[in-house]
C-alpha positions in Angstrom: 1.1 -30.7 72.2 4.4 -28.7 72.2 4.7 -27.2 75.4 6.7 -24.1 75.3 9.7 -23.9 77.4 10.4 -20.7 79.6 14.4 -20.0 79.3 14.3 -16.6 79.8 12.6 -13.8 77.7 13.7 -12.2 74.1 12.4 -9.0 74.7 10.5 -7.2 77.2 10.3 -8.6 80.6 8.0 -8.6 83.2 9.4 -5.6 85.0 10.1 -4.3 81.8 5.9 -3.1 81.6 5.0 -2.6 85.4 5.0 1.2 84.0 2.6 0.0 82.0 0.4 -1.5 84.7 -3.6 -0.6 85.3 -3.8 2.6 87.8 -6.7 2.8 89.9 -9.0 5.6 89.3 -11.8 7.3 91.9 -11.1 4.5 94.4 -12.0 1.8 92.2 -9.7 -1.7 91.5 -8.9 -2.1 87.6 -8.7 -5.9 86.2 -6.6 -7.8 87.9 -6.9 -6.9 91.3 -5.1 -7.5 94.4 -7.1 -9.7 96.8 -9.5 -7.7 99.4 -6.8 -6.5 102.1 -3.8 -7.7 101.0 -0.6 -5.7 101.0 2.0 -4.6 98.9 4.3 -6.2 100.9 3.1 -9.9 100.2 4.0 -9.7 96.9 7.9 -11.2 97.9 6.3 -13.8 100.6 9.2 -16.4 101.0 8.9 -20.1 99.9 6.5 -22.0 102.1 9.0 -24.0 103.2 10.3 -20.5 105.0 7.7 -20.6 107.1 7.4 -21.9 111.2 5.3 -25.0 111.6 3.2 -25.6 114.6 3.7 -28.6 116.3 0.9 -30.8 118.6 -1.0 -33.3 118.3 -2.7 -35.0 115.1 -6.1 -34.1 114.4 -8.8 -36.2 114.9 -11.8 -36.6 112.7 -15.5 -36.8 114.3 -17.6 -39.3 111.9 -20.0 -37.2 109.8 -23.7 -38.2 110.4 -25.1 -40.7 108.1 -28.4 -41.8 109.8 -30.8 -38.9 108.8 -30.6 -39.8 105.3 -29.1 -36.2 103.8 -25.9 -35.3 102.3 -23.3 -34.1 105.1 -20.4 -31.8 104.9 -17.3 -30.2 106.7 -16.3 -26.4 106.0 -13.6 -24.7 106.7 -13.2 -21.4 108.8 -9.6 -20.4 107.7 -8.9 -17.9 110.6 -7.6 -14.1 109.9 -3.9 -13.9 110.5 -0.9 -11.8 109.4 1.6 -13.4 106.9 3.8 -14.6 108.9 1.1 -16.2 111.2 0.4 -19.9 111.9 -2.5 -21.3 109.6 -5.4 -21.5 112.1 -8.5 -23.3 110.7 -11.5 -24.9 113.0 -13.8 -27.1 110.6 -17.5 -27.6 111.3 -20.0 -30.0 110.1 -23.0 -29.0 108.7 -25.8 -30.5 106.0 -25.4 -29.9 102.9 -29.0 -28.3 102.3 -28.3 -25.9 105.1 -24.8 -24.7 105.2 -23.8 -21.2 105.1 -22.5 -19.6 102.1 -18.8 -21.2 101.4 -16.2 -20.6 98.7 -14.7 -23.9 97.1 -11.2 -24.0 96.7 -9.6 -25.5 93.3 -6.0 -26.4 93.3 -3.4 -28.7 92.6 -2.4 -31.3 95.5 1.1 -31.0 94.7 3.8 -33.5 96.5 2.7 -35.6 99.3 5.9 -36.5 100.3 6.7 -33.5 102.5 3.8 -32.0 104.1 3.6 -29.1 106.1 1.4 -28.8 109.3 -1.7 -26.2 109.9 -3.6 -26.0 113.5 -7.2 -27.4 112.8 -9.4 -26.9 116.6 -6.9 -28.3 118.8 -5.0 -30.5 116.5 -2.7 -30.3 114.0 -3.3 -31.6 110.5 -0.7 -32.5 107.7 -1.5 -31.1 104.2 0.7 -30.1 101.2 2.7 -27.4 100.5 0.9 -26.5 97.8 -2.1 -26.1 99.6 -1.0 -24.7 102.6 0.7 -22.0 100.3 -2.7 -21.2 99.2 -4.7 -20.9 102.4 -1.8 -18.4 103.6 -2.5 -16.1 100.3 -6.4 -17.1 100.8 -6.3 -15.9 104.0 -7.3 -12.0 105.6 -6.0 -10.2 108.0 -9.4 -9.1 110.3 -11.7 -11.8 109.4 -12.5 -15.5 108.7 -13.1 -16.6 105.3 -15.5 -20.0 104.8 -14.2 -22.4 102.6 -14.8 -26.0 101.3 -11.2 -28.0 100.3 -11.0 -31.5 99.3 -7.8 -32.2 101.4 -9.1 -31.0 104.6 -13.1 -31.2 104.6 -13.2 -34.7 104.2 -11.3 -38.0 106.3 -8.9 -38.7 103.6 -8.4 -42.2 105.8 -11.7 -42.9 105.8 -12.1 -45.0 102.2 -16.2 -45.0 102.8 -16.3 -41.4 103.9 -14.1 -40.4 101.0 -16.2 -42.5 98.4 -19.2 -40.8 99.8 -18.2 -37.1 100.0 -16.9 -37.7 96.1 -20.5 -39.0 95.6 -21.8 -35.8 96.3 -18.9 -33.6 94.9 -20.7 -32.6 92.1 -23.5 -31.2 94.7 -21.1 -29.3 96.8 -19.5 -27.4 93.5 -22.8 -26.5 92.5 -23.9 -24.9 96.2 -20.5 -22.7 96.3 -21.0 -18.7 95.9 -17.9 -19.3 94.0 -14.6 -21.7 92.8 -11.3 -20.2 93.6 -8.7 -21.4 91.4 -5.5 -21.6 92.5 -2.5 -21.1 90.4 0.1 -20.6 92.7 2.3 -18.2 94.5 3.5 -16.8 91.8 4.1 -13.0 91.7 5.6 -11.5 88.6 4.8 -13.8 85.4 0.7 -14.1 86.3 0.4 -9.8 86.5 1.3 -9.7 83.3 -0.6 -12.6 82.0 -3.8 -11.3 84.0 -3.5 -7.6 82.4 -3.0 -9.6 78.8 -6.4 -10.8 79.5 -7.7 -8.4 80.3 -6.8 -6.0 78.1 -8.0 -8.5 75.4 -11.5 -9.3 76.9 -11.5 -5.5 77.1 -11.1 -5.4 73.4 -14.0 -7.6 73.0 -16.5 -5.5 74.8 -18.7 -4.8 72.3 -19.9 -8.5 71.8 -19.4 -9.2 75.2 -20.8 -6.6 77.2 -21.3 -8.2 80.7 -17.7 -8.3 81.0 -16.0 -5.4 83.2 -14.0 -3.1 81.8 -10.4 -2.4 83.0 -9.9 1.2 83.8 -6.6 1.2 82.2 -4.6 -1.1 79.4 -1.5 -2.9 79.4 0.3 -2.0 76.4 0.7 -5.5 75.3 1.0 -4.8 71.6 4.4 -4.5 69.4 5.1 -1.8 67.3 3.3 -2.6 64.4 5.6 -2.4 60.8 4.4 -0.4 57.8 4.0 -3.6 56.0 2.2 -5.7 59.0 -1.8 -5.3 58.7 -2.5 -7.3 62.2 -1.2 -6.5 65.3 0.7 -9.0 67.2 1.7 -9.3 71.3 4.8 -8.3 72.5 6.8 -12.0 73.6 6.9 -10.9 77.2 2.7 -10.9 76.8 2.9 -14.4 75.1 5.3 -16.1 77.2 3.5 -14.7 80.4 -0.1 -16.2 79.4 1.9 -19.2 78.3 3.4 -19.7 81.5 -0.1 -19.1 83.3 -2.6 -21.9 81.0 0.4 -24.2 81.1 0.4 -24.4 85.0 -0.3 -28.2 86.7 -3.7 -26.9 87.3 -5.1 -27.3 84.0 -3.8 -30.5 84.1 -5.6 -32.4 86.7 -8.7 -33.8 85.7 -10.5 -33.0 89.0 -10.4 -29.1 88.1 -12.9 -30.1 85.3 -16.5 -30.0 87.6 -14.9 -27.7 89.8 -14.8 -25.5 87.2 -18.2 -26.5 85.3 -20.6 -26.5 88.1 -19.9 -23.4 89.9 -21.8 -20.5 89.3 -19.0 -18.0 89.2 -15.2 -18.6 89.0 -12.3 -16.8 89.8 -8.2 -17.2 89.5 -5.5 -16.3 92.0 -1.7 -16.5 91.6 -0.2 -15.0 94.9 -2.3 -12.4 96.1 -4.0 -11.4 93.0 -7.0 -12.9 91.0 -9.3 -12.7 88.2 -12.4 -13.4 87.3 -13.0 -16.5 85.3 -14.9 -15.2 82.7 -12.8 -12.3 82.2 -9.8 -14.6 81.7 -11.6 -16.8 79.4 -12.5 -14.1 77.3 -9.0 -12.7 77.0 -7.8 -16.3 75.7 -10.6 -16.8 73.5 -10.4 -13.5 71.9 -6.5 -13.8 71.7 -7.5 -17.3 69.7 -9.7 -15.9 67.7 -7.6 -13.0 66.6 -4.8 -15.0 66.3 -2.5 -13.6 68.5 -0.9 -17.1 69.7 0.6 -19.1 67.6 -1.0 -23.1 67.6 1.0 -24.2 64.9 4.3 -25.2 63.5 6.5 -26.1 60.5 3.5 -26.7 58.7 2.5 -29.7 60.5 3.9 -29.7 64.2 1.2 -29.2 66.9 2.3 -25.8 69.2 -0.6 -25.4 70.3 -0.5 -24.6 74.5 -4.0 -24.4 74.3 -5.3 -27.5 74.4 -5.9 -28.0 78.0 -7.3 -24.3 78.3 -10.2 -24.9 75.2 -11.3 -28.2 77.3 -12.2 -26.4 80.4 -13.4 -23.7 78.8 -15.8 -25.8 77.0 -17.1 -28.0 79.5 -19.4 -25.3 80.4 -21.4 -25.7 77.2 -21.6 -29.5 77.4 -24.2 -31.8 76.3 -26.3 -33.5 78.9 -29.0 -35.0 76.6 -27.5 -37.4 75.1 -27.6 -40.9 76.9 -25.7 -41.2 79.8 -22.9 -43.5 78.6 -22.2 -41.7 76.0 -21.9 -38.6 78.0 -19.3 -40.4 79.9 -17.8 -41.4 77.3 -17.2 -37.7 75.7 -15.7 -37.4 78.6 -13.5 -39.8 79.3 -12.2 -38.8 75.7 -11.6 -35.6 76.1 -9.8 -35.2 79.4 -8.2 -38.5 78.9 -4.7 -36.9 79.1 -5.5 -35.4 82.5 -3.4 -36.3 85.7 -4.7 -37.7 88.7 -3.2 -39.0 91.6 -5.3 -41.4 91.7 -5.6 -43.5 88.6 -9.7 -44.4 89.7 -10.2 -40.4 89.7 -9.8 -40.6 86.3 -13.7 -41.9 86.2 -14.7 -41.2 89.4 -14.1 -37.4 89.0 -15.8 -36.9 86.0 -19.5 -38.9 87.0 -20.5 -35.9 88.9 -20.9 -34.1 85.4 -23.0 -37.1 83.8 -26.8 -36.4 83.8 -28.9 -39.3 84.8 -25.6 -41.2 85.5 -27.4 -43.4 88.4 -28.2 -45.2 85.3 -25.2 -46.9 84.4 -24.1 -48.2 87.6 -21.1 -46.7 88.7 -20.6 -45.2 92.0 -17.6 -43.9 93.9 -15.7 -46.8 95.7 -11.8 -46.5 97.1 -11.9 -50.6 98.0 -12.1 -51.6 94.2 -8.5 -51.9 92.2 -8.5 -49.2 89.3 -8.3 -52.3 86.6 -11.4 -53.6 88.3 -13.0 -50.2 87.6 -12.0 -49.8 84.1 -13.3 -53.4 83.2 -16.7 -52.3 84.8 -16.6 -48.6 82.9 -15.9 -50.5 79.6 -18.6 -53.1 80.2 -21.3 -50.5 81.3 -20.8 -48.2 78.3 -20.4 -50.6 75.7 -23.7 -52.6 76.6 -25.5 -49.2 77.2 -24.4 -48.0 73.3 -25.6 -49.2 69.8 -21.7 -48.5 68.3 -18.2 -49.4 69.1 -16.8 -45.9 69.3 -15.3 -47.2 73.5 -12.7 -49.7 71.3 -10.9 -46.8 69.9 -9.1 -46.3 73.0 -7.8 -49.5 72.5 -4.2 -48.0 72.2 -4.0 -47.0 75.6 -4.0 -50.6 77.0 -1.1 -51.6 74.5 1.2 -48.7 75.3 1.6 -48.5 79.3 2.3 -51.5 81.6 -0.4 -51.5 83.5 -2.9 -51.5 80.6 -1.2 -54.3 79.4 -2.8 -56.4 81.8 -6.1 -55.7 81.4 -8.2 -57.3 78.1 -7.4 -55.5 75.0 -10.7 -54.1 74.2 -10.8 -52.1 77.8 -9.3 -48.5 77.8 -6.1 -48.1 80.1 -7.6 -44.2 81.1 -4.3 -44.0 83.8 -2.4 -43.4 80.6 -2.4 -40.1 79.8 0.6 -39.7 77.1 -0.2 -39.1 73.3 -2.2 -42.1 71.6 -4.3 -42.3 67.9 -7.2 -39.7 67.8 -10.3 -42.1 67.7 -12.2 -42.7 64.5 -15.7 -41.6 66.5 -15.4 -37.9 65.1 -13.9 -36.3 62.2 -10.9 -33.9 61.9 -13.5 -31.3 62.2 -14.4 -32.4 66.0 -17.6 -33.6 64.4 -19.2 -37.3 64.4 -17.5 -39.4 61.8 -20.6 -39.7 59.6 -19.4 -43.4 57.9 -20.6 -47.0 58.8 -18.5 -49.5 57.8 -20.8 -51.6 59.2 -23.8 -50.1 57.6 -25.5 -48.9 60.3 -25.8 -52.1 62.1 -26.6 -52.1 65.7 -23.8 -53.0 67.8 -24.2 -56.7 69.2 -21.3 -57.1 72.2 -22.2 -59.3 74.8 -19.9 -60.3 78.6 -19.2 -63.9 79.2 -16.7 -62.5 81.9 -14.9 -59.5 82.8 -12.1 -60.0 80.4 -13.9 -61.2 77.6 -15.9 -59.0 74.7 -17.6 -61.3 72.5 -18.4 -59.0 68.9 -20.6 -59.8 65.8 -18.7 -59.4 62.4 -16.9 -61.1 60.0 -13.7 -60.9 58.3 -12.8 -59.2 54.9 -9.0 -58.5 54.4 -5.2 -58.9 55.7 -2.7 -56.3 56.2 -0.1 -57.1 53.7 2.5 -54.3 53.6 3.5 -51.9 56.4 5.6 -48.5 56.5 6.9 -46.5 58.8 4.6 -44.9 62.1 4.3 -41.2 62.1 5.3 -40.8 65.6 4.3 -37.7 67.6 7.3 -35.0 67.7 6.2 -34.9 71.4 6.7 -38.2 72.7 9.7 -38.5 74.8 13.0 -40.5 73.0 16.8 -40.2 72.4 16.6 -36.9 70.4 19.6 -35.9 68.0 21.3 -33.3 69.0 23.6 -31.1 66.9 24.5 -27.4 68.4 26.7 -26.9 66.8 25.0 -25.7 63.7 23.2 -23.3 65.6 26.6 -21.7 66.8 27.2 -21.5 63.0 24.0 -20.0 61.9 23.6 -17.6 64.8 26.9 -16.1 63.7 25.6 -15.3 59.9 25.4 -11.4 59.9 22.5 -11.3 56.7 19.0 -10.6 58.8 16.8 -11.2 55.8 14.2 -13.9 56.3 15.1 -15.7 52.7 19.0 -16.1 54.6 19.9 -19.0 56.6 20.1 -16.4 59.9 16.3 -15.0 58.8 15.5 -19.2 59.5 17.2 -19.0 62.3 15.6 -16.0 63.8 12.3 -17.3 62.3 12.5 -20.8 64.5 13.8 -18.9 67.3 11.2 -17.0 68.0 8.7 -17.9 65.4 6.1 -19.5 68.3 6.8 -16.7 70.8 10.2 -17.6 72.4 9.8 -21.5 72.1 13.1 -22.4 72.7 14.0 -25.8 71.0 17.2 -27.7 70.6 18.5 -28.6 67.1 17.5 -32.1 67.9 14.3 -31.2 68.5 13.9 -29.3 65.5 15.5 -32.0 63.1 13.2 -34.5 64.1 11.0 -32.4 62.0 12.9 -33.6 58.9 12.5 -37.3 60.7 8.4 -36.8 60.1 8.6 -35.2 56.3 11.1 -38.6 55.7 8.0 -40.8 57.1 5.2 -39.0 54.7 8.1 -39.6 51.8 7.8 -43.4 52.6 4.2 -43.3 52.8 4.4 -41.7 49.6 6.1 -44.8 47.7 4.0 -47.2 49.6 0.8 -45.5 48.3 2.8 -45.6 44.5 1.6 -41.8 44.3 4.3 -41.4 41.6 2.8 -43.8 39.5 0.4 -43.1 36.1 -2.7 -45.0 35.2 -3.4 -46.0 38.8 -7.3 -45.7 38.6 -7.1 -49.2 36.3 -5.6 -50.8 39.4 -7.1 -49.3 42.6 -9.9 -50.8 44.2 -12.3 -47.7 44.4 -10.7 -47.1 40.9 -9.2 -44.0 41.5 -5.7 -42.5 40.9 -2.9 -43.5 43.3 -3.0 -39.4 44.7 -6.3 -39.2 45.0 -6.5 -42.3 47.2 -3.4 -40.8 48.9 -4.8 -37.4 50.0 -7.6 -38.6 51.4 -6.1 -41.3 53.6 -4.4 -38.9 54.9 -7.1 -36.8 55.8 -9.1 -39.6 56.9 -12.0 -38.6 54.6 -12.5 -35.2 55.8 -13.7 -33.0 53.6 -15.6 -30.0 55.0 -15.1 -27.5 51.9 -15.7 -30.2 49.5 -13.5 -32.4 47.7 -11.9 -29.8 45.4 -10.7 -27.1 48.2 -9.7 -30.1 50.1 -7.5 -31.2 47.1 -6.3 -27.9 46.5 -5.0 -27.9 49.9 -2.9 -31.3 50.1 -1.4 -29.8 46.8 0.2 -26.9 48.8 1.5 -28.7 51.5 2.5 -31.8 49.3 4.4 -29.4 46.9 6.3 -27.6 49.7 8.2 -31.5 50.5 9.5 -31.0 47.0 12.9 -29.7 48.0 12.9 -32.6 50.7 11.9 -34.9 47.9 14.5 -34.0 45.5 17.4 -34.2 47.6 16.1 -37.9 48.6 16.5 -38.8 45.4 20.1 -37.1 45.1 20.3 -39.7 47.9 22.0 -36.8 50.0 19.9 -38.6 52.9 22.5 -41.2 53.3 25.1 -38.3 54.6 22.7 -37.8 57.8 24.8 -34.9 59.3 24.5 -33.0 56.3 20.7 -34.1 54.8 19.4 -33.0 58.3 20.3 -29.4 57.9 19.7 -29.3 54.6 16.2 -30.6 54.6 14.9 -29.1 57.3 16.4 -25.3 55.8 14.9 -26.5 52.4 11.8 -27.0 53.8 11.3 -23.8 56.1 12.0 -21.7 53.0 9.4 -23.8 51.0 6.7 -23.7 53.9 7.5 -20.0 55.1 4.0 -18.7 53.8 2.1 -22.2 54.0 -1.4 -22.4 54.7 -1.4 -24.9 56.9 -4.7 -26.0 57.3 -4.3 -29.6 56.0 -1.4 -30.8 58.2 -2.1 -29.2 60.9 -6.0 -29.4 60.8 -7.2 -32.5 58.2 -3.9 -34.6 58.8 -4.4 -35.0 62.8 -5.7 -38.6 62.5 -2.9 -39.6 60.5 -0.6 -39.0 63.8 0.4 -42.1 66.0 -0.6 -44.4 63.2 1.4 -46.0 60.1 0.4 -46.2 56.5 -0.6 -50.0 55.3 -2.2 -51.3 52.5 -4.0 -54.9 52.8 -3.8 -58.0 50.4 -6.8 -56.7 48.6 -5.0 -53.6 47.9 -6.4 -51.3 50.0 -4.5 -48.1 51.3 -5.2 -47.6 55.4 -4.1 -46.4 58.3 -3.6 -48.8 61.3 -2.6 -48.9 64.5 1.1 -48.0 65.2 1.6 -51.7 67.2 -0.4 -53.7 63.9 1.6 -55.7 61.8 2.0 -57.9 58.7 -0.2 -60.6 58.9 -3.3 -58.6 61.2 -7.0 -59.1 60.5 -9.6 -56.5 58.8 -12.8 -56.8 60.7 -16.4 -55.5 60.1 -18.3 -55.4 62.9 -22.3 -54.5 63.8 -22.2 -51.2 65.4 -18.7 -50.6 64.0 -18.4 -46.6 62.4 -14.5 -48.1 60.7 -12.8 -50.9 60.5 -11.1 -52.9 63.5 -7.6 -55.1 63.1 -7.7 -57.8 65.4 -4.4 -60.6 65.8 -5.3 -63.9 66.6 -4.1 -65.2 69.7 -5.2 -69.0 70.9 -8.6 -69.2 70.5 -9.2 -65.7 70.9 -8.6 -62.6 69.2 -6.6 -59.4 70.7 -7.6 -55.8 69.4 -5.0 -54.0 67.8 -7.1 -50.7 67.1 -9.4 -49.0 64.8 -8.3 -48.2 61.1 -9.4 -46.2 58.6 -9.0 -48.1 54.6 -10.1 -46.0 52.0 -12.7 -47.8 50.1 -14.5 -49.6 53.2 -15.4 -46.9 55.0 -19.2 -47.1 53.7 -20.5 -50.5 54.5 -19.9 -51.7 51.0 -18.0 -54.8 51.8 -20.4 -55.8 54.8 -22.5 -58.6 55.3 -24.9 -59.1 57.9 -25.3 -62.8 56.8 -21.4 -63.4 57.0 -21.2 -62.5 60.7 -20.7 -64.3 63.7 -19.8 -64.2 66.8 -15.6 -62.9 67.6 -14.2 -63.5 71.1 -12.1 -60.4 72.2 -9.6 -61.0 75.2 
């Protein structure tokens, strides 16, 4: 994902459309409110650093009471004070079945390394300044407010006590009148992004009726042109909901039950909040509409999103299906999330697994996080009749701690980009091939670090190009201002002129502000898809004599590249790869003019070349079909097989079929035992035609 970076705005500002703002009208609050009782004043609240801190000394925790058999909880009764104030808190135990009504606060730790003191009882107590931040903001000035916060409610010393209260997280989120999520204490940037959502969700009323309606609306709209027939947000609008979905909170992968369980849901940045669902709508109907931007030089993820669709959705998740593949589904999709600890990254998500008693998993701070993994792995792969868990085999080859645990268990403390895996389609839906033939999976344990599989063997990987490496992994980027200096001063403003580009990729995703490098690199991926291009002999006539499947060279091509994902049928699909593969033509040409050897001036060239050929692309191949392509190279194996392999897979790698497999896996033999590279996708095995349940037997995985 591209996130978009925040270097000041284009056009209108933030003050710029405070005259713009929601009045109030007969006494009632229009969308976004202020919090109950806050004042005008707390909207330039200093740094929480600013602040005095109360000195004494350290709170003591009283056990909570275990022998009575129910669940057991401490709440919070944040005291009223003025802004200035001391945080004053006294925290009281109670049973979970019989506590008074609390709210549950959702926020971001922040840095642990210098905390700032609040008064609990008699005591003083260290938390964050994050958090600390938000109880001042949280708090009212005439009367105490009940909460329930991680940091605070329960012993964070106490490994048994914490394992226990994270037991019953799920429980507590589901008793609260309401989730508060805070953002921050941010003032200027989230009123605009609030009244952008809700003046959208307003929009939307009329299939949405249970939403409020603002009394007033932000004029969030540009001017719209006598030849534009949609409207489109001003950049101020954009950049201000950009900066608000891309805040740390949606992020951490513990906001994902706090935000699924609760009945209602509301946001707060300073001192003024939203409700959930009328956020939520905004966004989606802004998606919908397409009023942000998601996409990029045809192919290039932009997309802010992301993060944003997967807690929205959580709400509408599946809990039929059996539990370890609910956990799995999971583990998948908020795999990228951050957590301080790296055994959160499980622990935080069995609260929302129906019937998860079942798989044997439970909450506990004294076992090592590779421990746990092993354990996870083991306990959803002997639960499931497929292999779907070994497609996150790349995250134990990338980072240095997966590298020490067995190749087949996922490393889910890695959260940087990796292979989508093969279990769904480019669609989002469940791959619907068997290269196995619909075999039951047969995986047995001889210990935790070994898999033992049943398949057999059918091809090698003989050739190898280049990886298509995500444009948003971190590297030595090329750099090159200087031809921006050059292009900003061209005086021609038309869109077919070099300064129409230039004012196209400047503002193009709504004030994304890239460096050339960054932008070059985009030539450095249509170079990749050239080379995939000769490998794959696409150029080539007659090639349906040769093939395998005994089709043409392009036909195999295309759908490699879209993994087999079809979902307008095999002619639309065609049609589209034809419009994106035709606008590389320029790029093409002047590879074969061999202007790529001059790199400081095929660079420019290619990428200008290619903006003018793609200006009016429908993108929906590359930046929809092509996804599974990403963070994988192109091969073709000794049988002559095109593919797409693991980016760490190499000359020489084996082409497994295994029971239970939905593709093939490529495994390298090491010793007497075999390491897994990753899944693959080879056009022409994909359907179980080359499988043979009497030809299997057993293959040790380590």
């Amino acid at each position: 994902m591209l996130k978009k970076r925040f270097l000041g705005l284009s056009g209108d500002t933030p003050e710029s459309v405070e005259s713009n703002s929601p009045s109030t009208s007969s006494g009632k609050q229009s969308i976004p409110t202020k919090t109950d009782e806050k004042k005008d004043a707390e909207e330039d609240m200093p740094a929480e650093t600013a602040y005095r801190s109360p000195t004494g000394t350290p709170y003591i925790y009283s056990p909570l009471p275990r022998e009575d058999g129910r669940d057991h909880i401490r709440i919070l009764e944040l005291l009223p004070g003025k802004p200035l104030d001391d945080i004053k808190c006294r925290l009281i135990q109670c049973s979970l079945d019989s506590c008074p009504d609390y709210e549950a606060l959702s926020y971001v730790w922040g840095d642990a390394a210098n905390p700032l003191p609040i008064c609990v009882d008699e005591g003083i107590l260290d938390v964050t300044q994050n958090l600390r931040s938000a109880l001042r903001h949280l708090r009212r000035p005439l009367e105490t407010r009940i909460l329930w916060v991680d940091a605070v409610c329960i012993d964070q010393t106490d490994l048994d006590e914490r394992a226990r209260e994270v037991g019953i997280m799920n429980k507590i989120y589901q008793q609260t009148i309401r989730a508060v999520v805070w953002l921050g204490p941010h003032a200027q940037w989230p009123e605009l992004a609030f009244l952008t959502c809700a003046t959208l969700a307003s929009d939307d009323l009329d299939s949405n009726d249970s939403l409020p309606k603002p009394n007033t609306k932000v004029d969030i709209y540009q001017p719209r042109k006598s030849y534009e027939t949609a409207q489109t947000l001003t950049d101020a609008a954009k950049e201000a909901v950009d900066f608000l979905i891309l805040q740390p909170w949606f992020e951490r992968v513990w906001v994902i039950q706090e935000i699924a369980l609760p009945d209602d849901a509301c946001i707060q940045c300073g001192s003024r909040e939203l409700e959930w669902k009328t956020f939520a709508s905004g966004i989606e109907s802004g998606l919908r509409k397409g009023l942000f931007q998601t996409s990029m030089f045809g192919f290039v993820d932009a997309d802010n999103f992301h993060n944003f669709r997967a807690v929205a959705s959580i709400r509408e998740r599946n809990a039929t299906r059996p539990p370890a593949q609910q956990l799995l589904d999971l583990l998948i999709q908020f795999r990228t999330r951050d957590a301080t600890d790296a055994r959160d990254k499980v622990f935080s998500l069995l609260g929302l697994v129906a019937n998860v008693e079942e798989l044997g998993l439970t909450p506990d701070y004294r076992a090592s996080a590779a421990s746990l993994y092993c354990k996870t792995a083991i306990s959803i792969l002997s639960r499931s009749t497929c292999l779907d868990f070994l497609g996150l085999a790349a995250t134990s080859s990338k980072s240095d701690f997966g590298q020490s645990l067995p190749s087949w268990v996922a490393d889910w403390s890695f959260t940087r980009n990796i292979p989508k895996p093969f279990m769904l389609d480019a669609r989002g839906k469940p791959r619907p091939t068997s290269a196995s033939w619909n075999a039951t999976a047969s995986i047995e344990f001889p210990d935790m670090g070994t898999a033992v599989v049943s398949g057999h063997f059918v091809d090698t990987i003989a050739f190898v190009s280049d990886p298509l490496i995500d444009l948003h992994d971190d590297g030595n980027w090329f750099k090159d201002d200087e031809f921006f200096a050059k292009t900003a001063q061209l005086e021609n403003p038309d869109y077919k002129s070099l300064r129409g580009i230039y004012r196209m990729i400047r503002n193009s995703a709504g004030a994304v502000k890239f460096t050339l490098g960054e932008i070059f690199r985009v030539v450095d991926q249509i170079e990749v898809f050239l080379r995939w291009e000769n490998l794959a002999q696409v150029g080539e006539k007659n090639g349906s004599t040769a093939t395998p499947t005994r089709e043409d060279y392009m036909a195999i091509y295309w759908q490699t590249l879209c993994t087999g994902t079809m979902p307008d049928g095999y002619a639309a699909t065609e049609n589209l790869f034809y419009v994106w593969y035709n606008c590389l033509g320029s790029v093409r040409r002047l590879t074969k003019m061999r202007v790529n050897s001059i790199r400081r001036l095929f660079r420019p060239l290619a990428f200008i070349s290619y903006m003018i050929s793609a200006r009016n692309l429908d993108d929906k191949f590359a930046s929809e079909l092509m996804t599974y392509a990403s963070q994988r190279r192109m091969a073709k194996t000794k049988n002559g097989y095109l593919c797409l392999i693991p980016v760490n897979a190499a000359f020489g790698d084996s082409v497994a079929l295994c029971k239970g497999g939905r593709v093939p896996l490529v495994l390298r033999k090491q010793d007497s035992h075999w390491r897994l590279m990753g899944e693959s996708y080879i056009h022409g095995l994909m359907d179980g035609v080359a499988f043979r349940e009497d030809a299997c037997f057993d293959i040790s995985i380590q």
